[in-house]
Structure formats: structure tokens, C-alpha cells
PDB file of the backbone (N, CA, C, O) and the ligand in Angstrom, with CONECT records:
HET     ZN  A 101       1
ATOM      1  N   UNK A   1     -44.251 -12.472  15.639  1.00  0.00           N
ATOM      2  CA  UNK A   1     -43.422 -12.558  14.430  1.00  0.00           C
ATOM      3  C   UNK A   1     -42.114 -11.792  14.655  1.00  0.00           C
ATOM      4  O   UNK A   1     -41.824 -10.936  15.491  1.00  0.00           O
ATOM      5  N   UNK A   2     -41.493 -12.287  13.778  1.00  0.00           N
ATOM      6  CA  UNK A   2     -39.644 -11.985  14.361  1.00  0.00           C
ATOM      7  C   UNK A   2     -39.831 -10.729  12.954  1.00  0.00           C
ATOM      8  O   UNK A   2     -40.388 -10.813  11.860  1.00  0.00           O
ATOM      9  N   UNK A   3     -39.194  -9.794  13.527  1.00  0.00           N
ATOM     10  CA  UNK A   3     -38.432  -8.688  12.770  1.00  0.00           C
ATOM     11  C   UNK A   3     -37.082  -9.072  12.351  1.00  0.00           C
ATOM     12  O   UNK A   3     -36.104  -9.603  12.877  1.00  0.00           O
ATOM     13  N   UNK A   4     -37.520  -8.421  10.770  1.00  0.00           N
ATOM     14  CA  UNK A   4     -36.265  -8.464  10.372  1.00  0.00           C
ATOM     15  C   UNK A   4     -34.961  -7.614  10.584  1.00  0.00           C
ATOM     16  O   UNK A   4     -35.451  -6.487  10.665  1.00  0.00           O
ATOM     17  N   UNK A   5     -33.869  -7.484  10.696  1.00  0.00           N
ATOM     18  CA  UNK A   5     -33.135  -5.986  10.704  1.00  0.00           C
ATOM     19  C   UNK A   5     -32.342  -6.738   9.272  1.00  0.00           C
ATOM     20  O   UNK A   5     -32.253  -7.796   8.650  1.00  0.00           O
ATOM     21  N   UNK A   6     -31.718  -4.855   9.317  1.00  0.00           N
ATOM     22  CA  UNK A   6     -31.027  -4.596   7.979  1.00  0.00           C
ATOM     23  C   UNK A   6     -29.864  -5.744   7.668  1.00  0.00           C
ATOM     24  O   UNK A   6     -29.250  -6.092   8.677  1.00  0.00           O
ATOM     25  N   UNK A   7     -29.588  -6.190   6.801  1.00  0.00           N
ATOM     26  CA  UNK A   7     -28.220  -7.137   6.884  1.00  0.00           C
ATOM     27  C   UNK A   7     -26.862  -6.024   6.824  1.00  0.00           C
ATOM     28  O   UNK A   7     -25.882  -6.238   7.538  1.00  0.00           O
ATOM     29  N   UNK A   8     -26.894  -5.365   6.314  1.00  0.00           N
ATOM     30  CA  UNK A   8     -25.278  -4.492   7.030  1.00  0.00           C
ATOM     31  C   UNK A   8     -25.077  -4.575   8.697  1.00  0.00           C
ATOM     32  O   UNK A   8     -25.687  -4.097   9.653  1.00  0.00           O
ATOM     33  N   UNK A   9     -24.008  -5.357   8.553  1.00  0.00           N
ATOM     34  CA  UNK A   9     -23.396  -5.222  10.297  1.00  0.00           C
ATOM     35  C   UNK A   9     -23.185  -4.217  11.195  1.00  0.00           C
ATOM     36  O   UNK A   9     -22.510  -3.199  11.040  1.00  0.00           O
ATOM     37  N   UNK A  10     -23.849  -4.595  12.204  1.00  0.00           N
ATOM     38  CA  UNK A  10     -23.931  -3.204  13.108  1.00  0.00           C
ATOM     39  C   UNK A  10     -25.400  -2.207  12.817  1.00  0.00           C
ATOM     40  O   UNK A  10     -25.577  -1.207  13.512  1.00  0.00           O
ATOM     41  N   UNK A  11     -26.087  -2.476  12.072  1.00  0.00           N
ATOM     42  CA  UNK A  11     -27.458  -1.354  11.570  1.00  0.00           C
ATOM     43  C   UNK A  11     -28.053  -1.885  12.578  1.00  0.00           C
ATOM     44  O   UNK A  11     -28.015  -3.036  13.016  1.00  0.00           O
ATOM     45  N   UNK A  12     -28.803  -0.641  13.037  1.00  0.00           N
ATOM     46  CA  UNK A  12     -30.069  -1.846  13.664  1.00  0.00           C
ATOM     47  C   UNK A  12     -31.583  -1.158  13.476  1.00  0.00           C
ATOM     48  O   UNK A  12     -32.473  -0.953  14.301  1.00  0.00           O
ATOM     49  N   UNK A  13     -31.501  -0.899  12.105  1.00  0.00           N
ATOM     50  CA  UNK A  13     -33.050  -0.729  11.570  1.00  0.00           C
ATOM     51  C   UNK A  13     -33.435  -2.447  11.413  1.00  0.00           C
ATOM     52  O   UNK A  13     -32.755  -3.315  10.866  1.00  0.00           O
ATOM     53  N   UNK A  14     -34.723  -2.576  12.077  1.00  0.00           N
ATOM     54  CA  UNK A  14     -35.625  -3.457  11.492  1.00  0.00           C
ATOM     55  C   UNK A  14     -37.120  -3.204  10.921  1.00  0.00           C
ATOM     56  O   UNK A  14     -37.582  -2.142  10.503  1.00  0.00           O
ATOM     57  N   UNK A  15     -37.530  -4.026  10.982  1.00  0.00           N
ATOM     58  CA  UNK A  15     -38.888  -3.544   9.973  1.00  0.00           C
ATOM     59  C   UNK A  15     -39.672  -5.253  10.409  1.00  0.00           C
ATOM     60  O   UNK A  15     -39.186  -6.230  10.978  1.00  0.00           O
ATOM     61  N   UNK A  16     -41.018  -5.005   9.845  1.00  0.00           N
ATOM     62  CA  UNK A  16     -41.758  -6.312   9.985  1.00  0.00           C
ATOM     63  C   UNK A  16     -41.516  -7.145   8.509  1.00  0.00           C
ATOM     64  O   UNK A  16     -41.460  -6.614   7.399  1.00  0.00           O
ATOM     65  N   UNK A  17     -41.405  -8.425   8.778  1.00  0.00           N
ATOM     66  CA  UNK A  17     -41.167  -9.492   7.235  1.00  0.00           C
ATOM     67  C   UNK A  17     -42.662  -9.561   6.701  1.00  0.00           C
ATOM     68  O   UNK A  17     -43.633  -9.933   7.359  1.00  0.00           O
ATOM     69  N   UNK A  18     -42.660  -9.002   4.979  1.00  0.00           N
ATOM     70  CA  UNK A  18     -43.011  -9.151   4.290  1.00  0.00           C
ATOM     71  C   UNK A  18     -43.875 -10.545   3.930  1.00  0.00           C
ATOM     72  O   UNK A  18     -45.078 -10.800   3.864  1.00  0.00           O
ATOM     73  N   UNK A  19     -42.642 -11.314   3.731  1.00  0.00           N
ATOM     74  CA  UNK A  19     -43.156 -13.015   3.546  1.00  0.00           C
ATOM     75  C   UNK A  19     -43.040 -13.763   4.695  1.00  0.00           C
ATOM     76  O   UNK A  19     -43.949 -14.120   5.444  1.00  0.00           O
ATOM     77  N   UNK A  20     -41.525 -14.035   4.808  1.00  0.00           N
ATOM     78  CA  UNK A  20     -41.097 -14.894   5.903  1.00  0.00           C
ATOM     79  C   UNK A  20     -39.549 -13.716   6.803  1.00  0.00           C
ATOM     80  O   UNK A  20     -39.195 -12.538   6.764  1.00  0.00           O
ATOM     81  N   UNK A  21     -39.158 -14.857   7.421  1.00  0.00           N
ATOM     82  CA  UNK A  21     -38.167 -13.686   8.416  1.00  0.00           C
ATOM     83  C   UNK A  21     -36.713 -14.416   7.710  1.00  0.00           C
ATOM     84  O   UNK A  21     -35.698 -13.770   7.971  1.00  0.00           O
ATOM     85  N   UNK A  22     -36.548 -15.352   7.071  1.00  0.00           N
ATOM     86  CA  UNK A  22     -35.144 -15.327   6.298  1.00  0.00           C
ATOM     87  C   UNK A  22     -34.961 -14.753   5.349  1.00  0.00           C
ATOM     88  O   UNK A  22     -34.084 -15.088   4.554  1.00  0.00           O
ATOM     89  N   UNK A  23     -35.852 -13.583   5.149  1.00  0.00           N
ATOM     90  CA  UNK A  23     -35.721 -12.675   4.597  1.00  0.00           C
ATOM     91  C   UNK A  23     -34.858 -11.377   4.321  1.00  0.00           C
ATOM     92  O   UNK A  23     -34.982 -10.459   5.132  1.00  0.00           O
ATOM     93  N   UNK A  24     -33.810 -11.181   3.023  1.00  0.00           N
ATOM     94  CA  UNK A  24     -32.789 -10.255   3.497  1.00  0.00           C
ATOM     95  C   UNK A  24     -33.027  -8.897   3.026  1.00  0.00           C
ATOM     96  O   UNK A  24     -33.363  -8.759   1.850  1.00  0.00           O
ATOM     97  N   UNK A  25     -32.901  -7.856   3.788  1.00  0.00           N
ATOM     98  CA  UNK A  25     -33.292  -6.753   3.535  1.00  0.00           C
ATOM     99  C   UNK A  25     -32.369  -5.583   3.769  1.00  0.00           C
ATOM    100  O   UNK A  25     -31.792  -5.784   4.838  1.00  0.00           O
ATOM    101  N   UNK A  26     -31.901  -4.199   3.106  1.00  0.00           N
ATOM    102  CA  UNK A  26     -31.154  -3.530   3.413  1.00  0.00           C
ATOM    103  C   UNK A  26     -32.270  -2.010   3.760  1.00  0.00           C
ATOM    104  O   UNK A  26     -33.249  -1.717   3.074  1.00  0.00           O
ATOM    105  N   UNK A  27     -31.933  -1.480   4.599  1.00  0.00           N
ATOM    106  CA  UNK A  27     -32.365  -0.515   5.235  1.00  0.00           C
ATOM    107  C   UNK A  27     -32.785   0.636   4.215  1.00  0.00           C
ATOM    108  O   UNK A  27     -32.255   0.468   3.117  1.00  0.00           O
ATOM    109  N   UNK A  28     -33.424   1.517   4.277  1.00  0.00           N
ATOM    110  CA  UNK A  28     -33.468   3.178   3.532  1.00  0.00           C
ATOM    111  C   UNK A  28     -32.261   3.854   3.412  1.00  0.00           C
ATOM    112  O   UNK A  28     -31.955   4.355   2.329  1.00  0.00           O
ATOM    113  N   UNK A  29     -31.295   3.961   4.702  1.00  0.00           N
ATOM    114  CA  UNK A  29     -30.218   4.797   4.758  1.00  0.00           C
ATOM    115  C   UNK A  29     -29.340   3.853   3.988  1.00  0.00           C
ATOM    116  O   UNK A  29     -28.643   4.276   3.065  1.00  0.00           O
ATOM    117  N   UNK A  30     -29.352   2.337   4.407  1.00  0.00           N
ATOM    118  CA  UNK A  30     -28.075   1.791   3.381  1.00  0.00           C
ATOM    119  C   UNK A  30     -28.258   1.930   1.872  1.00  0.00           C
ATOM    120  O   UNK A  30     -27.329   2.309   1.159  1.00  0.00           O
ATOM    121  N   UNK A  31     -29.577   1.591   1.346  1.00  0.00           N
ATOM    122  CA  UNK A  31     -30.027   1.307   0.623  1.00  0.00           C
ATOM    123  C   UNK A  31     -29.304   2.367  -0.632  1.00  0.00           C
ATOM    124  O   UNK A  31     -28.565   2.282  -1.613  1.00  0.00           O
ATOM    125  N   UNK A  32     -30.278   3.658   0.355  1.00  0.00           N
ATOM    126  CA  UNK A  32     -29.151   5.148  -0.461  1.00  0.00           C
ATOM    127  C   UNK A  32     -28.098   5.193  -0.988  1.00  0.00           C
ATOM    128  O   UNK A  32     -27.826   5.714  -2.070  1.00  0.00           O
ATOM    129  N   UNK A  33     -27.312   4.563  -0.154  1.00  0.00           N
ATOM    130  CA  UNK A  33     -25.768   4.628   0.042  1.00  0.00           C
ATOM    131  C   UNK A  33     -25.225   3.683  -1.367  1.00  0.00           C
ATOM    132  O   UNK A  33     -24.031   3.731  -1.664  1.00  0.00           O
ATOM    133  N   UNK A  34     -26.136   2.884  -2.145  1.00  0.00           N
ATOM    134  CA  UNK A  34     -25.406   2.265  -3.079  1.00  0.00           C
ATOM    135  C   UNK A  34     -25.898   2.862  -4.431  1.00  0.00           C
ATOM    136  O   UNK A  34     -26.961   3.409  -4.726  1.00  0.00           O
ATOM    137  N   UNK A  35     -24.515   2.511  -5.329  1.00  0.00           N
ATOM    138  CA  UNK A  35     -24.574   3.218  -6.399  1.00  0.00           C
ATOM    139  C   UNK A  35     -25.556   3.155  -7.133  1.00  0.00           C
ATOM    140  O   UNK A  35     -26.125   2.064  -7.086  1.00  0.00           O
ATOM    141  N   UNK A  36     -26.154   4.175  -8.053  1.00  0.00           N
ATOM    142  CA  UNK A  36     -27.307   4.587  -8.701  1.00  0.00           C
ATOM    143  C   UNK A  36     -27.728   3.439  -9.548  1.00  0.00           C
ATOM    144  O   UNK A  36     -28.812   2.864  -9.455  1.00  0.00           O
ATOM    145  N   UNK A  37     -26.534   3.090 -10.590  1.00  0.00           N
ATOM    146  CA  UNK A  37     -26.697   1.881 -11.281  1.00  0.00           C
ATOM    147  C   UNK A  37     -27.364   0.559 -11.138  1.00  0.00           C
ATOM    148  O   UNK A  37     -28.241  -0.125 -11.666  1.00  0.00           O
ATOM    149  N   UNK A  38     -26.294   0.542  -9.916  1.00  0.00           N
ATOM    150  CA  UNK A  38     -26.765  -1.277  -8.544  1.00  0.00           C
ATOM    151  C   UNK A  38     -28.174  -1.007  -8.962  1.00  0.00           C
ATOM    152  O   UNK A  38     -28.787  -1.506  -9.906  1.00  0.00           O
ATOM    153  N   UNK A  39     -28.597  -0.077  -8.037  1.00  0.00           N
ATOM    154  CA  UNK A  39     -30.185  -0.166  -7.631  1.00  0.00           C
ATOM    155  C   UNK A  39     -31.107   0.129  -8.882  1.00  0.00           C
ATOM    156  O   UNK A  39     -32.317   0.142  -8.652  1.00  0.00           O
ATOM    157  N   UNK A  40     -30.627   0.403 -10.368  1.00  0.00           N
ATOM    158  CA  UNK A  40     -31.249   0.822 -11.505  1.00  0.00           C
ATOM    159  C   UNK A  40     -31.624  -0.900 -11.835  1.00  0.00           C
ATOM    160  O   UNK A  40     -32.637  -1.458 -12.258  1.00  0.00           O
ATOM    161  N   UNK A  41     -30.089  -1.458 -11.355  1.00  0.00           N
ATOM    162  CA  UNK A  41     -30.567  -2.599 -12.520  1.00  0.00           C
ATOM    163  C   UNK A  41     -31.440  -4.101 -11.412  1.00  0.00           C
ATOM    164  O   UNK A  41     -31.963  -5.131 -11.836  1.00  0.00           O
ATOM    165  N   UNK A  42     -31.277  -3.621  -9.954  1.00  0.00           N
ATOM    166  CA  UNK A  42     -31.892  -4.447  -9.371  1.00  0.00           C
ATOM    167  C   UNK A  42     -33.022  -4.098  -9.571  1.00  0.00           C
ATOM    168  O   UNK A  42     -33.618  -4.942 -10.240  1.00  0.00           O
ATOM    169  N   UNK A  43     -33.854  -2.917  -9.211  1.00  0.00           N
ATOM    170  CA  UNK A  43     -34.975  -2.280  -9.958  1.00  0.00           C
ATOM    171  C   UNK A  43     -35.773  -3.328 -11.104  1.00  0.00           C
ATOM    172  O   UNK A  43     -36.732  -4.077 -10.917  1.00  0.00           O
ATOM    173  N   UNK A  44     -35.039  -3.085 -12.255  1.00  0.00           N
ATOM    174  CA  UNK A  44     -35.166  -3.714 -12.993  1.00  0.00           C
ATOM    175  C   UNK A  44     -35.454  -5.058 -13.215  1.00  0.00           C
ATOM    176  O   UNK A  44     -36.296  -5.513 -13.989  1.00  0.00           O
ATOM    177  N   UNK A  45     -34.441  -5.858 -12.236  1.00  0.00           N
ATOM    178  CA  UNK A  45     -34.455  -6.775 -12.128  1.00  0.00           C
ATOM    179  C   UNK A  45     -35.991  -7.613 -11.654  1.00  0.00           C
ATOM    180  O   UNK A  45     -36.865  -8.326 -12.147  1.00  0.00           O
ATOM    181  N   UNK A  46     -35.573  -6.902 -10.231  1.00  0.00           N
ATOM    182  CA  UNK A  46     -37.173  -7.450  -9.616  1.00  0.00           C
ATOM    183  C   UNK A  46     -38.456  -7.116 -10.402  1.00  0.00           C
ATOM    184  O   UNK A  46     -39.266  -8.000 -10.681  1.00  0.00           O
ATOM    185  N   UNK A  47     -38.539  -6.506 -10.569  1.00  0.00           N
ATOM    186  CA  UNK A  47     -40.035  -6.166 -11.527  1.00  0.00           C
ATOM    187  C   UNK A  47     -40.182  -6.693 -12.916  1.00  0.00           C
ATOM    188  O   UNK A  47     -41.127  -6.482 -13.677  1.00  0.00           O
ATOM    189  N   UNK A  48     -38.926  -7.535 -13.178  1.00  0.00           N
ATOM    190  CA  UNK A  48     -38.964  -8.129 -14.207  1.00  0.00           C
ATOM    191  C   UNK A  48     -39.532 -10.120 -13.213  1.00  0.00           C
ATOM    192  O   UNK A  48     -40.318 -10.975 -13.622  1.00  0.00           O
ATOM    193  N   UNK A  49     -38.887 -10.101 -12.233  1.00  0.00           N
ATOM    194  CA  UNK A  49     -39.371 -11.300 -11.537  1.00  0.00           C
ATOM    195  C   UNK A  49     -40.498 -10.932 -11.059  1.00  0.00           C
ATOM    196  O   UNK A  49     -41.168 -11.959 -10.944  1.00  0.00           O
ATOM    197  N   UNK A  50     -41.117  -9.994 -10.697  1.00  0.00           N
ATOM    198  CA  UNK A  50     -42.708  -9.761 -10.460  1.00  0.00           C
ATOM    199  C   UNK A  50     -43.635 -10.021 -11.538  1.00  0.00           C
ATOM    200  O   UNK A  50     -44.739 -10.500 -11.278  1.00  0.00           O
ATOM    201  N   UNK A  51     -43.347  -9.795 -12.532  1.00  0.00           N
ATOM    202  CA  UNK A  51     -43.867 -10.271 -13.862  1.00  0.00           C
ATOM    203  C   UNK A  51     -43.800 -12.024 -13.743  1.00  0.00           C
ATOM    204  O   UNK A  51     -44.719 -12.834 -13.866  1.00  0.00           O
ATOM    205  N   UNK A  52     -42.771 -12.183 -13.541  1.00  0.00           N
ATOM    206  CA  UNK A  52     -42.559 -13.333 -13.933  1.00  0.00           C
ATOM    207  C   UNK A  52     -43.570 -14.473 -13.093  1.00  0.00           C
ATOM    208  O   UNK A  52     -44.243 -15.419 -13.504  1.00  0.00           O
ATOM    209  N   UNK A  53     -43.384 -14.023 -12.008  1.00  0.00           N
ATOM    210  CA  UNK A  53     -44.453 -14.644 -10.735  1.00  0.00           C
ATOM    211  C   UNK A  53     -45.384 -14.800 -10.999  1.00  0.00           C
ATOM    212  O   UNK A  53     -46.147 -15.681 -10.604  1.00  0.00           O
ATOM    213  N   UNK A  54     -45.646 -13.564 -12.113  1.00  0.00           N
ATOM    214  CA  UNK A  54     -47.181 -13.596 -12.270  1.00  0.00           C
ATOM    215  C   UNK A  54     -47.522 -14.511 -13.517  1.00  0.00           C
ATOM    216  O   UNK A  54     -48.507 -15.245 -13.586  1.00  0.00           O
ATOM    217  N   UNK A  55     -46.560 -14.353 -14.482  1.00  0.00           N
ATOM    218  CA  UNK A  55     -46.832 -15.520 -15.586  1.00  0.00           C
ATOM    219  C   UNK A  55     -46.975 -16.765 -15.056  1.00  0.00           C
ATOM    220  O   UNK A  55     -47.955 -17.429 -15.396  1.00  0.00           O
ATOM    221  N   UNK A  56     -45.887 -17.371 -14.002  1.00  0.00           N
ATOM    222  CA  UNK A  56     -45.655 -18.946 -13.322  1.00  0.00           C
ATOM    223  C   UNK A  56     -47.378 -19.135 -12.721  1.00  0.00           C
ATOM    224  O   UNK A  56     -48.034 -20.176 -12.762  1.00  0.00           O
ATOM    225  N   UNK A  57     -47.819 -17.810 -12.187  1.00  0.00           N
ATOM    226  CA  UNK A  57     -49.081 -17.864 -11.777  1.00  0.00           C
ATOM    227  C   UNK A  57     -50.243 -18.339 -12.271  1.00  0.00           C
ATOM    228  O   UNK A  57     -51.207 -18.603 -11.553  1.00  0.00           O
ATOM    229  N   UNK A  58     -50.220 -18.511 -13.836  1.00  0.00           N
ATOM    230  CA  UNK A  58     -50.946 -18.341 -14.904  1.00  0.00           C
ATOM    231  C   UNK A  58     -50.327 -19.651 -15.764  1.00  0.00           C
ATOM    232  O   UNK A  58     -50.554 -19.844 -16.958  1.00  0.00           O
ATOM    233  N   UNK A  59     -49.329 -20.684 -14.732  1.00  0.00           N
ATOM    234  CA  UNK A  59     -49.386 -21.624 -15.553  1.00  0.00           C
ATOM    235  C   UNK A  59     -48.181 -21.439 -16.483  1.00  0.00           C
ATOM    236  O   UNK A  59     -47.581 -22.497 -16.675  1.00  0.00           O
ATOM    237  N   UNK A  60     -47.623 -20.275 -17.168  1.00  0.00           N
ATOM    238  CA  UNK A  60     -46.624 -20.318 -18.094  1.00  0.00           C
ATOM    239  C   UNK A  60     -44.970 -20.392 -17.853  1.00  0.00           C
ATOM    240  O   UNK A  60     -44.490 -20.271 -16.726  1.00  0.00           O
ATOM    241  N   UNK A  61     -44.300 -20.569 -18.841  1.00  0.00           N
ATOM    242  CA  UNK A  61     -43.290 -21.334 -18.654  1.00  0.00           C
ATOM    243  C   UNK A  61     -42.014 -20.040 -18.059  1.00  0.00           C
ATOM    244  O   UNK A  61     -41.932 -19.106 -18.856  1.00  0.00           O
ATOM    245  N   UNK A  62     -41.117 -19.917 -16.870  1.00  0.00           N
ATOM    246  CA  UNK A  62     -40.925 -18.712 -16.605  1.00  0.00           C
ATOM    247  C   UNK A  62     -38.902 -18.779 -16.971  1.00  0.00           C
ATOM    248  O   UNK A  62     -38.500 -19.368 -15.967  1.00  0.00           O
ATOM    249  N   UNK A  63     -37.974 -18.554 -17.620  1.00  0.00           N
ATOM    250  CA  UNK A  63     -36.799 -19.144 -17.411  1.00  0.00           C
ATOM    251  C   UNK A  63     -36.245 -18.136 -16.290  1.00  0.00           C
ATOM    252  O   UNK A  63     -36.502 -16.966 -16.006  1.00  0.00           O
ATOM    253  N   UNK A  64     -35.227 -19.269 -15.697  1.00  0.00           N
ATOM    254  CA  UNK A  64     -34.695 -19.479 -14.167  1.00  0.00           C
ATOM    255  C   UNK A  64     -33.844 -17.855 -14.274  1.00  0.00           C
ATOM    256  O   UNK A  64     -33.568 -17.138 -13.312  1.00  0.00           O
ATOM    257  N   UNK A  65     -33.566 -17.585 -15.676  1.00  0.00           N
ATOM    258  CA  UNK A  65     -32.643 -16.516 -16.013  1.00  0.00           C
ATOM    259  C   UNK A  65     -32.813 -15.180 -15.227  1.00  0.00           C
ATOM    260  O   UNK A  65     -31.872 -14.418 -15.007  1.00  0.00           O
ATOM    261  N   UNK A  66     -34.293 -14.931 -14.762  1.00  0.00           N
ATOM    262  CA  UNK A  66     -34.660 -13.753 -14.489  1.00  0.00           C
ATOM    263  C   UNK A  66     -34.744 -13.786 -12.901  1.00  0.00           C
ATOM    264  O   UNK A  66     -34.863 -12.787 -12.192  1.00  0.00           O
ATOM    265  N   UNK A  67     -34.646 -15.336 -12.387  1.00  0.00           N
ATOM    266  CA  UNK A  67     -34.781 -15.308 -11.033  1.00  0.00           C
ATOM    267  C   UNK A  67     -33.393 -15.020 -10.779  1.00  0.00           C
ATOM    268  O   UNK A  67     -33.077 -14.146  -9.973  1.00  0.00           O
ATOM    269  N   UNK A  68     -32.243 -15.938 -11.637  1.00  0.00           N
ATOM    270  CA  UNK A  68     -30.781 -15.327 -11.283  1.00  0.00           C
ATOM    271  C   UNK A  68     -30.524 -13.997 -11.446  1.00  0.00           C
ATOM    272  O   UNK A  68     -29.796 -13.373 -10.674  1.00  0.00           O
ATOM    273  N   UNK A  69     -31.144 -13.451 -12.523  1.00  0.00           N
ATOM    274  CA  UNK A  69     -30.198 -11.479 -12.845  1.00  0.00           C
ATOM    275  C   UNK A  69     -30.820 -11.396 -11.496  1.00  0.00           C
ATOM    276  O   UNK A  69     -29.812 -11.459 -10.791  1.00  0.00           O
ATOM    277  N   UNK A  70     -32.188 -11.260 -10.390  1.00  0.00           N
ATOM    278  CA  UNK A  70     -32.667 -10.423  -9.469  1.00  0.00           C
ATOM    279  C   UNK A  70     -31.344 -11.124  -8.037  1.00  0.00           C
ATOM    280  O   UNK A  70     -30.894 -10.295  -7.246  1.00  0.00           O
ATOM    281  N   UNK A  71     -30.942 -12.488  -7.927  1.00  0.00           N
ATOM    282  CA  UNK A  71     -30.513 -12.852  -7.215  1.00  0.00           C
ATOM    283  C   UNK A  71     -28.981 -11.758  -7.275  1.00  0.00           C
ATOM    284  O   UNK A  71     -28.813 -10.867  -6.442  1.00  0.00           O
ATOM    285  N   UNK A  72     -27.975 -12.048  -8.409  1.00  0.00           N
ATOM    286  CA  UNK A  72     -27.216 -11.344  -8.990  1.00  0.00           C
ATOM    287  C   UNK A  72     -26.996 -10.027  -8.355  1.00  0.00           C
ATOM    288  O   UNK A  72     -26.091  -9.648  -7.611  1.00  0.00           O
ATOM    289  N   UNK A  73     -28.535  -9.125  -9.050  1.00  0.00           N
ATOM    290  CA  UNK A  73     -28.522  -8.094  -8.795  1.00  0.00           C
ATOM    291  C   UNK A  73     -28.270  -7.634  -7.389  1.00  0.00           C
ATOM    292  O   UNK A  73     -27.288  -6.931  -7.149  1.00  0.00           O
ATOM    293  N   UNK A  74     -29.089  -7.989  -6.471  1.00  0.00           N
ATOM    294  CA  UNK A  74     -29.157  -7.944  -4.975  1.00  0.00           C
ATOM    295  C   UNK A  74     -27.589  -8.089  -4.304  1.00  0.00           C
ATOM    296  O   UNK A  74     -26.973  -7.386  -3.503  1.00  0.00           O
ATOM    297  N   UNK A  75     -27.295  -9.192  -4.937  1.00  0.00           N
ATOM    298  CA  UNK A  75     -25.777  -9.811  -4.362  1.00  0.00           C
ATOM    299  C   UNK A  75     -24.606  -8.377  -4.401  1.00  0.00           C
ATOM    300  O   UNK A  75     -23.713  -8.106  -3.598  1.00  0.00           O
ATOM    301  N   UNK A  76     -24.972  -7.747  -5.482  1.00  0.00           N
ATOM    302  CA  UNK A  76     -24.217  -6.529  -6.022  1.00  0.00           C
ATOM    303  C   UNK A  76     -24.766  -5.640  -4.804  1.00  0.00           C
ATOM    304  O   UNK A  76     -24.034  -4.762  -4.348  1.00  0.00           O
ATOM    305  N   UNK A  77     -25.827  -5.818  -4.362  1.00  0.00           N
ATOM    306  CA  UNK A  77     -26.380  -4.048  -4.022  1.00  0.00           C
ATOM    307  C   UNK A  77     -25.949  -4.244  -2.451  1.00  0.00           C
ATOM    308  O   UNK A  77     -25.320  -3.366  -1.861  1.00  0.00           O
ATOM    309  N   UNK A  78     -26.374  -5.570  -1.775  1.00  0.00           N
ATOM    310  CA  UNK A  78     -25.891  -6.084  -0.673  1.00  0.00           C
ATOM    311  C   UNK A  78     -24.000  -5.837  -0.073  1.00  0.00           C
ATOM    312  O   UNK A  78     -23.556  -5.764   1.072  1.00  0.00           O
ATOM    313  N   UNK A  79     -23.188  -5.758  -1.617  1.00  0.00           N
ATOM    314  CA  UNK A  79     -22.105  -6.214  -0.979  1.00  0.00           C
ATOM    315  C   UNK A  79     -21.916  -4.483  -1.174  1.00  0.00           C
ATOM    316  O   UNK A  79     -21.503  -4.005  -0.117  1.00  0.00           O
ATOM    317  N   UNK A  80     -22.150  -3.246  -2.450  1.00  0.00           N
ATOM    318  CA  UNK A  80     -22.406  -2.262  -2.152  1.00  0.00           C
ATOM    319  C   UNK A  80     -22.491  -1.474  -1.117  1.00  0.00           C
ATOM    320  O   UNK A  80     -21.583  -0.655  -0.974  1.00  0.00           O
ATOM    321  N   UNK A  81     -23.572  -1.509  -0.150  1.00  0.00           N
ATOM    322  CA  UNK A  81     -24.470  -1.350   0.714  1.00  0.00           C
ATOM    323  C   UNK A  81     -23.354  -1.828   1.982  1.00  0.00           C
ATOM    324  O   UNK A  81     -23.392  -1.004   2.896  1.00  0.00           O
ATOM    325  N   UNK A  82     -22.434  -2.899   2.225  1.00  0.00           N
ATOM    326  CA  UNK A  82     -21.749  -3.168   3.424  1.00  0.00           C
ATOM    327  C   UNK A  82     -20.643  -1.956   3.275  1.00  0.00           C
ATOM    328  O   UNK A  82     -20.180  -1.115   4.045  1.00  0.00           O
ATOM    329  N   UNK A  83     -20.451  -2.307   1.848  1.00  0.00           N
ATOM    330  CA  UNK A  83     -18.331  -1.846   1.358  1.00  0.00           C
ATOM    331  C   UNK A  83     -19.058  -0.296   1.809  1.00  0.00           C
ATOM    332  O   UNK A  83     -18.686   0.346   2.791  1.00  0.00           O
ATOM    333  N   UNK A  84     -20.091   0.106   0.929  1.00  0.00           N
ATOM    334  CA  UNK A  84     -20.303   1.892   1.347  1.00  0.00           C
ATOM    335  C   UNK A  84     -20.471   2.178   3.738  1.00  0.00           C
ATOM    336  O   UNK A  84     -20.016   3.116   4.392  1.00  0.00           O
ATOM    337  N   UNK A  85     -21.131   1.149   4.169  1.00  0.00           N
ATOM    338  CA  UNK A  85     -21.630   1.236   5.321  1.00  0.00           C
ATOM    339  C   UNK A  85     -20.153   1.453   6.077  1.00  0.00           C
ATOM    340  O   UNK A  85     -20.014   2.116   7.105  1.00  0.00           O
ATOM    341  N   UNK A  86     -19.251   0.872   5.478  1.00  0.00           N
ATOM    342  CA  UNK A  86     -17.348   0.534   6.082  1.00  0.00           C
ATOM    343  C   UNK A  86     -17.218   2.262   6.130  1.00  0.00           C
ATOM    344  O   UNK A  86     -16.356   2.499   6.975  1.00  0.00           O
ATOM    345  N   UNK A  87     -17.587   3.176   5.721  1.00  0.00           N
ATOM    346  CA  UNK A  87     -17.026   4.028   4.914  1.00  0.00           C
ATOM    347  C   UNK A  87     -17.895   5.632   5.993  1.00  0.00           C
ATOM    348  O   UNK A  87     -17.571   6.792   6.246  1.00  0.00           O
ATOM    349  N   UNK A  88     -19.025   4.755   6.292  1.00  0.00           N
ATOM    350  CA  UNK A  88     -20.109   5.881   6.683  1.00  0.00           C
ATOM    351  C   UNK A  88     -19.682   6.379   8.273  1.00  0.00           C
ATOM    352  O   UNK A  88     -20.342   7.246   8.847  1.00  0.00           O
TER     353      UNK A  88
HETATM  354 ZN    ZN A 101     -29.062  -0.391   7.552  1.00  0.00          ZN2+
END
């Protein structure tokens, strides 16, 4: 199985994939590096789509809304996570 590494350019933490390997992932050290907020509301985000997984699981009706805020969210923490990495 293919390891993933961090998506900030130039990192070269990897780790083993979770699900699959097109999988995007930002490192511990980048991860840090983005603002408190980003990661409050991706936080948020995902564990609101973990829920949600679990309702779709169960048959119920899930809106797309919560898969976009986590997509959203990420997109924020990702571009975060490069602009802070420019900097490190
Ligand atoms: Zn990294």
C-alpha cells in the first residue's frame, strides 16, 4: 500500500492511508501551523459529516450541505497550512 505524504510542498511526512491513497492529508507540524479558527470550524465540520455517515448509514436522508461546509472547511485549512508552510 502506497503512503500518503503531507500535501504542503516540499514536507515529506507520510503516514499509512486510512481509506484509500487519494487521500489528502496535512501533517501534525502543518496542521499546527493553521489558524485556531480554520481547524475549530473544520473540527466541527467533520464530526458533523461523521454523524452524517452515520445517519446515510441508517437509511436517512443526509443534505449535501454538510458534506460541502467539511469540503469548504479543509479547502481553508489546506490553503492555510501551504500560505503558513511559505513562511516556516
Ligand atoms: Zn507537512
Amino acid at each position: 500500500m502506497t503512503r500518503i505524504t503531507c500535501l504542503v510542498p516540499f514536507c515529506r511526512c507520510t503516514r499509512k492511508p486510512t481509506f484509500d491513497s487519494d487521500e489528502e492529508w496535512i501533517c501534525d507540524r502543518h496542521y499546527s501551523a493553521i489558524p485556531a479558527s480554520l481547524r475549530r470550524e473544520y473540527d466541527q465540520a467533520w464530526h458533523q459529516a461523521v454523524k452524517a455517515d452515520q445517519r446515510a448509514a441508517d437509511g436517512l436522508e443526509v443534505p449535501d450541505s454538510i458534506y460541502v461546509r467539511v469540503t469548504e472547511a479543509f479547502r481553508a485549512c489546506k490553503a492555510a497550512a501551504i500560505e503558513a508552510a511559505g513562511g516556516i
